[in-house]
C-alpha positions in Angstrom: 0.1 24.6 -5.1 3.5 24.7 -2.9 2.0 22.4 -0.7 1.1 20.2 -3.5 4.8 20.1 -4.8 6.0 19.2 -1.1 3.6 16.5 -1.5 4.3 15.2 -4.3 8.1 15.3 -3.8 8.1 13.7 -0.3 6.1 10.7 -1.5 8.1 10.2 -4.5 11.2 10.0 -2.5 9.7 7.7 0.4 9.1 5.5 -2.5 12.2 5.6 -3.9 13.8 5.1 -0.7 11.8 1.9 0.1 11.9 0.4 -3.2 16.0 1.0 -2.5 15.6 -0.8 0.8 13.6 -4.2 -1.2 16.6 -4.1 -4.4 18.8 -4.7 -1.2 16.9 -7.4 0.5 16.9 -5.1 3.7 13.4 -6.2 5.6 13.7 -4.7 8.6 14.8 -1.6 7.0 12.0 -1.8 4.7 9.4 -2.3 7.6 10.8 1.0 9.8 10.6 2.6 6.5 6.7 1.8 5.6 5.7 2.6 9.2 7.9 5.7 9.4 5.8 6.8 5.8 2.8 5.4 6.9 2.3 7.3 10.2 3.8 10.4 9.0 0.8 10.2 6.6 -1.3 10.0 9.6 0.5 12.8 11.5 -0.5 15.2 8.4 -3.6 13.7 8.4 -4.1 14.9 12.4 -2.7 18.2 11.6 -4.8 19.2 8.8 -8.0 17.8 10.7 -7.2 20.2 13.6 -6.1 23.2 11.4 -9.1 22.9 9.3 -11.3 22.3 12.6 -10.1 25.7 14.3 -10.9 27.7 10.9 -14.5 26.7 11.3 -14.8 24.4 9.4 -17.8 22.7 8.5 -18.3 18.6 9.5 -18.4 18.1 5.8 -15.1 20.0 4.7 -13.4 17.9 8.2 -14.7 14.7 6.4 -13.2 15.5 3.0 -9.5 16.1 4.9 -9.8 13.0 6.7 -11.4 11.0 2.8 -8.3 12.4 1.5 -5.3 11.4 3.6 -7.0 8.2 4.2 -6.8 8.3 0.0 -3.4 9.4 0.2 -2.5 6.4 2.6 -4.3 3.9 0.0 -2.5 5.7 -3.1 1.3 5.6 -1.7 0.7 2.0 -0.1 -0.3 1.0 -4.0 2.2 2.8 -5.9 4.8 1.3 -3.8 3.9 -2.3 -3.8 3.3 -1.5 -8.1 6.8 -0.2 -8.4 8.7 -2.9 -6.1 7.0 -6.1 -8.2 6.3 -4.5 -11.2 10.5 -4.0 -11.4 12.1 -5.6 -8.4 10.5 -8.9 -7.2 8.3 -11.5 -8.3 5.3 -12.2 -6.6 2.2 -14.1 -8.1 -0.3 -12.2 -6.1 0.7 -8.9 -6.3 -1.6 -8.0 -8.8 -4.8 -8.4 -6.8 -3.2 -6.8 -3.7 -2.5 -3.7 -6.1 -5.7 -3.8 -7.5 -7.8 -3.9 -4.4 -5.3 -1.1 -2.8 -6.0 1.4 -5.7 -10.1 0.6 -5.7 -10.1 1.8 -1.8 -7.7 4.8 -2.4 -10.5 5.3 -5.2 -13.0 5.2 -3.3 -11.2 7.5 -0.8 -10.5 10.3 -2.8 -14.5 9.6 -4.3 -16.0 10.2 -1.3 -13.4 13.4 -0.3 -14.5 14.7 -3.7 -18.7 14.4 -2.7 -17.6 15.7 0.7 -15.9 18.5 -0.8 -18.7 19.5 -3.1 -21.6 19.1 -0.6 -19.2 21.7 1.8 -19.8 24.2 -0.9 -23.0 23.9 -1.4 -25.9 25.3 1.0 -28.4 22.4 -0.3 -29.4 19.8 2.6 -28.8 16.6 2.2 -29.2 13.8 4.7 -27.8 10.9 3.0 -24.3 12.9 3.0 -24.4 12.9 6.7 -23.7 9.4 6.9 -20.4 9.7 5.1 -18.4 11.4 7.7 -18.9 8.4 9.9 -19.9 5.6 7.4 -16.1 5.7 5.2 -13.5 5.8 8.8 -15.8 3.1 10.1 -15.4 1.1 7.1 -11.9 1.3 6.6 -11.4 0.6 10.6 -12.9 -2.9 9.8 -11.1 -3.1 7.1 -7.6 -2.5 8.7 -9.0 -5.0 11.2 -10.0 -7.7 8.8 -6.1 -6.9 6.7 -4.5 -7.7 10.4 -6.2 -10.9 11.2 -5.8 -12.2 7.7 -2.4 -11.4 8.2 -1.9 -13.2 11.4 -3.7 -16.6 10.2 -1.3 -16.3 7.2 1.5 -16.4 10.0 0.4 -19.4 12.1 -0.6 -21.5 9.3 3.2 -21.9 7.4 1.7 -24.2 4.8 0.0 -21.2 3.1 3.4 -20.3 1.6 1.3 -17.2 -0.6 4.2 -17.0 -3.3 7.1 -17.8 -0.8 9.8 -15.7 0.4 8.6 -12.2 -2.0 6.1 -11.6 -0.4 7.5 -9.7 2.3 7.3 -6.5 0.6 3.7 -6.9 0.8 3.4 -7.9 4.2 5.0 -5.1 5.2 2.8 -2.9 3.4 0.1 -4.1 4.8 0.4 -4.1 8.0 1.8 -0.8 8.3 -1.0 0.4 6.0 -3.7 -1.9 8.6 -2.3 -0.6 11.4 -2.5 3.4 10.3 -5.8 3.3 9.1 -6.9 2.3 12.2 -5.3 5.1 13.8 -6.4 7.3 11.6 -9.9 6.3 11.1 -10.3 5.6 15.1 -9.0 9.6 15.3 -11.7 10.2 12.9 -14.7 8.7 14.6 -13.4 10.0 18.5 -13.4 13.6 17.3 -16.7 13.2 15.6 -18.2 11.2 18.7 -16.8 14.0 20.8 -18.5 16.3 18.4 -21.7 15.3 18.6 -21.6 15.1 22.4 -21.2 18.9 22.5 -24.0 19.4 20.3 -22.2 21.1 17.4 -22.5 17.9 14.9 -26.1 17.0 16.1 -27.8 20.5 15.8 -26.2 21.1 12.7 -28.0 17.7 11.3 -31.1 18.6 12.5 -31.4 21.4 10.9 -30.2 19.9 7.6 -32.4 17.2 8.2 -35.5 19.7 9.1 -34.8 21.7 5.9 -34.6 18.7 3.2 -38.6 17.6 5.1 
């Protein structure tokens, strides 16, 4: 519950601090900001993975931590772009880029939620395998794909998207592009390296061999 609070507290105040940063027009500040936020996310993200890997836990409960934070990443990147266009800037297409963020923090905290509940449960199932590996890689293309959209964006000037506002968002999203693939890359290498020990692959087998 503390640790909840802490949370809760520290994200309400990165918020605040970067919506601050986009009343004064301070871009570069805003950017150091975002990445500072968005990589501290990560760093928690890391910590909990390896704290919840030398209790024991199982592959499922290490996918929920990693479903989460990458929910947590989706959530604050969302709120913040809401709060700086909903009250600071206009922007025409911040709405969609809102939108969209929110459906993938969704989707996050979804999947950390079936994770979660397949952990405490003792019934095989080998469709829930799939998730630990199936959500990072999705959302390592997708910080991919948010990059290179970004960078056509950038050499192609005439594709104003909204004019000078939209900078908030940029930001945003690249710091949010560029954490998830840290994050989700961390996510797949320890789960790799898992499996090449053997833990991860005679665990499913005899998931796998129970549900036949």
């Amino acid at each position: 519950m503390i640790s909840m609070v802490i949370w809760v507290i520290s994200l309400a105040g990165s918020i605040a601090a970067i919506c601050l940063a986009v009343a004064m027009d301070a871009q570069t500040s805003h950017l150091g900001a975002t990445a500072l936020v968005s990589f501290g996310i990560v760093a928690a993200a890391v910590s909990d993975h390896r704290a919840t890997d030398v209790a024991g836990g199982s592959e499922k409960a290490l996918a929920a931590s990693g479903a989460r934070y990458l929910g947590v990443l989706w959530a604050w990147s969302a709120i913040s772009a809401n709060v700086a266009y909903a009250f600071l800037l206009d922007w025409p297409y911040w709405m969609p880029v809102v939108v969209c963020m929110f459906l993938a923090c969704g989707v996050c905290f979804f999947m950390a939620w079936i994770m979660d509940r397949e952990a405490a449960s003792d019934a095989p199932d080998p469709l829930g395998l799939n998730l630990a590996e199936l959500l990072p890689m999705s959302q390592l293309a997708l910080g991919g794909l948010m990059l290179g959209a970004l960078i056509a964006l950038r050499r192609q000037p005439e594709l104003s998207m909204g004019g000078a506002n939209r900078w908030v968002a940029f930001n945003l999203i690249i710091c949010t592009a560029a954490a998830l693939l840290t994050l989700s890359g961390y996510l797949l290498t320890c789960r790799r390296a898992a499996i090449a020990e053997g833990d991860v692959g005679q665990a499913n087998d005899k998931i796998l061999d129970a549900a036949v």
